[in-house]
GUPATI-691364 format. One line per 8 residues: number of its first residue (from 1); for each residue x, y, z of C-alpha. Coordinates in steps of 0.001 Angstrom, whole numbers, plus 500000, padded with zeros to 6 digits. Each point is the difference from the previous one (the first is absolute). Last residue first. Example, Ala and Ser with C-alpha at 12.3 -4.5 7.8 and 13.67 -1.06 7.14 Angstrom:
2	513670,498940,507140; 498630,496560,500660
END
This chain:
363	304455,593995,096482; 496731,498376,500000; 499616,500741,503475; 500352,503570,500088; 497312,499932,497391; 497788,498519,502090; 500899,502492,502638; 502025,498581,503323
355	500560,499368,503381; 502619,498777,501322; 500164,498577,503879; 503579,499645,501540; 501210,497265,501953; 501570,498151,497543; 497880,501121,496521; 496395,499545,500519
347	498203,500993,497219; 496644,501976,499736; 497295,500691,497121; 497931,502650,498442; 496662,500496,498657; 499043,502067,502814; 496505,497913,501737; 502284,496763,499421
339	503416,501493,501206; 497850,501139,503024; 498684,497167,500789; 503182,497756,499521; 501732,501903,502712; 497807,499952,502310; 499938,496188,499603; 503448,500224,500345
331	500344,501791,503012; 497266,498374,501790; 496022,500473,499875; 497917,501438,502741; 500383,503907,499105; 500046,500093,496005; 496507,502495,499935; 499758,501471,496607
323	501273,503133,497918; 503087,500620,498153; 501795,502982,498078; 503121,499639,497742; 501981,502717,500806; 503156,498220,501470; 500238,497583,496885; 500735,503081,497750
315	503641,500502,501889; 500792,496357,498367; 500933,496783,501062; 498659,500706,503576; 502241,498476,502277; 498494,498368,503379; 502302,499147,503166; 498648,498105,503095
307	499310,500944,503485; 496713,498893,500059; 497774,502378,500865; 501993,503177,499010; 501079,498160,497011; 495949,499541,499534; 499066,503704,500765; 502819,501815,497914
299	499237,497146,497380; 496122,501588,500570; 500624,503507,499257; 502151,499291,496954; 497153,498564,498398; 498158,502804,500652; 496317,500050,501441; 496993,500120,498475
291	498105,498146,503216; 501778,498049,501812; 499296,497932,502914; 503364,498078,500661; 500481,501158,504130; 503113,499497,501735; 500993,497673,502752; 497906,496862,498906
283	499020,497885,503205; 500640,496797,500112; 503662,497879,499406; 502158,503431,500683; 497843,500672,502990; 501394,496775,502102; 503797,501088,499580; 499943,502726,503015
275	503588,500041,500274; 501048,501191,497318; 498719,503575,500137; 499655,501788,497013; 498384,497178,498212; 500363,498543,496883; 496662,499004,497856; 500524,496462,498924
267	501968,498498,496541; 498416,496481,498621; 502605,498303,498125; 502783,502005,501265; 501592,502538,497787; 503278,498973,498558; 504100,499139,500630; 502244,498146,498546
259	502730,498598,501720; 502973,497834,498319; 502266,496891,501576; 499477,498159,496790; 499129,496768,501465; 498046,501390,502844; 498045,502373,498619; 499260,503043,502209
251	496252,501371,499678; 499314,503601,501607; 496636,500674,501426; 498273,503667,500205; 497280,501064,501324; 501307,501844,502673; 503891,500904,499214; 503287,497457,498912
243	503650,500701,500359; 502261,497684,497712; 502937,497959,500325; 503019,498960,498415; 502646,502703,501064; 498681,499428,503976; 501595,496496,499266; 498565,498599,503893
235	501910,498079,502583; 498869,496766,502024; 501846,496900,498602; 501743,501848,496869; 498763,502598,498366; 495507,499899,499780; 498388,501953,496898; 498300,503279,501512
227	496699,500904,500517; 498634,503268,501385; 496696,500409,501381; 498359,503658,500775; 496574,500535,501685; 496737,498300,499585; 498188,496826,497564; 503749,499268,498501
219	500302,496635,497604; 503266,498175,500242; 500326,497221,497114; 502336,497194,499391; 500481,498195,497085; 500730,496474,498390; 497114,499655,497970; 499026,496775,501209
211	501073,500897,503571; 497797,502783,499979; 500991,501900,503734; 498077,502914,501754; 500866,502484,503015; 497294,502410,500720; 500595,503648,501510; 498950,502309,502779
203	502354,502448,501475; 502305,501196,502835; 503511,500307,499493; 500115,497249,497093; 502607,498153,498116; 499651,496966,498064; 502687,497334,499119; 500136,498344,497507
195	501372,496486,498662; 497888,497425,502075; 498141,502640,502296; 501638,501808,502577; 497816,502423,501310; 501776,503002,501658; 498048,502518,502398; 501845,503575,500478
187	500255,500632,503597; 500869,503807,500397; 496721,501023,498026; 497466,497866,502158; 496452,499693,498261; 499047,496052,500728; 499840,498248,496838; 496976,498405,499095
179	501467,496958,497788; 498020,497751,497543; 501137,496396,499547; 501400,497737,497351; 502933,496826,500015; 502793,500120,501763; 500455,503085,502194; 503401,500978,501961
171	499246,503075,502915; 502400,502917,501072; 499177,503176,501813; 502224,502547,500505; 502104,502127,502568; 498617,498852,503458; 499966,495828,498390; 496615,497929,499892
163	499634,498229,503392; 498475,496234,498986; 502331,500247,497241; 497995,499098,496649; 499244,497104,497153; 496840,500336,497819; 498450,497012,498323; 497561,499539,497383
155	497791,497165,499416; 496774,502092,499940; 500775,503516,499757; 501566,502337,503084; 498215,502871,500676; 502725,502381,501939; 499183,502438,502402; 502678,502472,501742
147	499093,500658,503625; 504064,499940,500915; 499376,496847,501946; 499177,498242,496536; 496266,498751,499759; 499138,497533,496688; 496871,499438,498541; 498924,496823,498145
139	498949,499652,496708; 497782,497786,498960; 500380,496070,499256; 501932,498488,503089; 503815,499773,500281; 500832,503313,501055; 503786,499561,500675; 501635,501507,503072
131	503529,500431,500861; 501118,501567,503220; 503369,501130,500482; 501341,499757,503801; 504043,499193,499742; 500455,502252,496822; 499526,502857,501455; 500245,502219,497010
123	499710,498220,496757; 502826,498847,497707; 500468,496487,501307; 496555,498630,499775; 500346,499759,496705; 500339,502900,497015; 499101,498567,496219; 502480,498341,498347
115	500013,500873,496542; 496519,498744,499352; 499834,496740,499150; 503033,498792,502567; 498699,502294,503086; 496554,500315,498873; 499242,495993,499515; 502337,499035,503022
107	498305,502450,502927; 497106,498498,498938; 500955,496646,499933; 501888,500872,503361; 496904,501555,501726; 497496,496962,499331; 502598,497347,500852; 501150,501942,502809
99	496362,500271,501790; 499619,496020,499765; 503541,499655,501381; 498763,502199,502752; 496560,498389,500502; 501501,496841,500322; 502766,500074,502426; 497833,502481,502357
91	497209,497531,500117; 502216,497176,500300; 501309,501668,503170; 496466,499082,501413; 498765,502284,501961; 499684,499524,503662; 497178,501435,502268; 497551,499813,496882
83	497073,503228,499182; 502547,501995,498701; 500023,498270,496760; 500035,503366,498510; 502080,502251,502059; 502511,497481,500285; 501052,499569,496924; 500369,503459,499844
75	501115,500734,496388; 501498,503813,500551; 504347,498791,500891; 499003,496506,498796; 500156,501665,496333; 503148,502061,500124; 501856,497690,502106; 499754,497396,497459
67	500263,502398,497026; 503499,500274,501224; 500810,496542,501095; 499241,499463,496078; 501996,503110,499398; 503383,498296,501999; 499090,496805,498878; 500466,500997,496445
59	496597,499603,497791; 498626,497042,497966; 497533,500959,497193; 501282,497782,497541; 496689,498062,499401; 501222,496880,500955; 501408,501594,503539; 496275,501995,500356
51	498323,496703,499582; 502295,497824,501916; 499341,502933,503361; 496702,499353,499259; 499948,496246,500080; 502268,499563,502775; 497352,502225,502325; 496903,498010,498820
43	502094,496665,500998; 500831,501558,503453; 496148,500578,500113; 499152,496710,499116; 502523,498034,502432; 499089,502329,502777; 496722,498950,499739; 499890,497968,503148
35	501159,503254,501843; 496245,500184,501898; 500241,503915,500043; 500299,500763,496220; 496774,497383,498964; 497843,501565,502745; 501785,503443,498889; 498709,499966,496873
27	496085,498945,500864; 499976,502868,502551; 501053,502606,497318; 497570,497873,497729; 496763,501204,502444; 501681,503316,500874; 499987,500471,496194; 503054,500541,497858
19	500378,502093,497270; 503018,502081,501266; 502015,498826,496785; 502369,498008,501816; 497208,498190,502326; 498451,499246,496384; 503083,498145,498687; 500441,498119,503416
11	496347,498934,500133; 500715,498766,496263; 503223,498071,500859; 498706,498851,503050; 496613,498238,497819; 502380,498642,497623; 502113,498078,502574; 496564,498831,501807
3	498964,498449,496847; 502957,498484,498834; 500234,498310,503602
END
């Protein structure tokens, strides 16, 4: 009996992560349909809801019933044992207390760690959220209704109204992912994500977490992002915020309540258009054949490029004269050459780009 109780438990862990074969699909609901397990799985039930009553993460009826609704409102039980004439209410029991535990300890760690993070409760629509958690190794994409794409990262989970809202678009995020925003100026797109929340019209951006360090971080590949602290259950402080650009990422830390914001770690060429994101990661826009030309001449060319800002230390700088071929590296490495081949070097200071004499730098 041991044996078959561990095998249901581990059919029922991979039916709840989608992992299932039709093989062990069929296997599952031999043991569901015959009810002389129902003594196992009512013991598996007891056991989760004991863990997540031990481990403090007990919720009112009223949002338990909540999340309830939520979740059996888009898991079709149904749909995937849809093979049977009667399902077994056990299957229902089950995979929603199963579902719970995972949402609630999630929903627990943000909402007490991190100053309680929006539920359920503040989204649009409420009844038909969908909740989706990409449990497997690489990231998985996805599809909002509005065409906006998000990349979520292994064991991540994003949270959304199965009808986004006609005057803005709201989603909650635990853990990482990359976001595609559909373009749509009079639906701003809000990510609430443990203490921030990030606002888009139409934009590309990453959403990061160090939970050694204690930070957040907001990197922007396209458009304009701004990122405020979270007020209250759903609110933003717009006084305690920043507005980030391309190629830029701000860093919020957590403890101290503080941004800081700097270059990305690998800046892109920014296009024009938006929504044709495929060129940024290929083709170089501009050409970096030079041949005697002006310092000055090729910061024009590489802010133009990449929509950053470089100071030259001194007017001098602006004469110096290079020649080479810096196409197929990045901005750094482009960078580098030509301090080499001028005897000079670079900072970056927040988002700007210094660069500077050797004597400048001795200063």
């Amino acid at each position: 009996m041991k044996e078959v109780e561990q095998k249901i438990k581990a059919l029922l862990a991979k039916y709840l992560s989608a992992s299932l074969s039709d093989s062990e699909l069929d296997e599952l609901h031999s043991y569901i349909s015959t009810n002389k397990y129902d003594f196992i799985i009512s013991k598996s039930i007891q056991e989760n809801l004991d863990a997540q009553e031990l481990a403090g993460k007990g919720l009112s009826k009223e949002r338990s019933d909540l999340i309830l609704n939520n979740i059996l409102s888009e898991f079709k039980v149904e749909k995937n044992l849809g093979r049977t004439a009667q399902i077994s209410r056990w299957v229902r029991t089950i995979a929603a207390v199963l579902i719970i535990g995972v949402v609630v300890s999630s929903w627990y760690y943000y909402a007490h760690k991190n100053n309680d993070m929006p539920a359920f409760a503040t989204l649009p629509n409420v009844g038909t959220s969908i909740t989706i958690t990409n449990s497997s190794a690489t990231s998985m994409p996805v599809h909002l209704e509005d065409g906006t794409l998000v990349m979520l990262d292994p064991q991540s989970t994003i949270i959304y109204p199965k009808h986004l809202a006609a005057d803005k678009r709201e989603v909650c995020l635990l853990g990482e992912a990359f976001f595609e925003v559909a373009k749509n100026p009079a639906r701003p797109f809000l990510v609430y994500h443990e203490n921030l929340v990030t606002r888009v019209l139409g934009t590309s951006f990453k959403i990061k977490r160090n939970k050694q360090k204690g930070i957040l971080e907001v990197d922007v590949h396209t458009g304009k992002v701004q990122v405020y602290e979270r007020a209250g259950n759903s609110g933003m402080k717009k006084g305690n915020g920043v507005t980030i650009m391309p190629n830029e990422r701000v860093i919020y830390n957590v403890a101290k309540s503080t941004f800081a914001t700097s270059l990305v770690e690998n800046p892109l060429p920014v296009l024009s258009d938006e929504s044709d994101l495929s060129k940024s990661n290929s083709a170089t826009l501009f050409s970096y054949s030079f041949n005697a030309t002006p310092l000055s001449a090729i910061v024009t060319r590489i802010e133009g490029e990449y929509g950053v800002k470089i100071i030259l230390s001194n007017d001098r700088l602006g004469e110096y004269l290079f020649s080479g071929d810096i196409s197929t590296t990045n901005l750094f490495s482009k960078l580098d050459i030509l301090c080499k081949a001028l005897g000079i070097s670079y900072e970056v200071s927040g988002v700007n780009i210094i660069l500077n004499t050797e004597t400048d730098s001795k200063k």
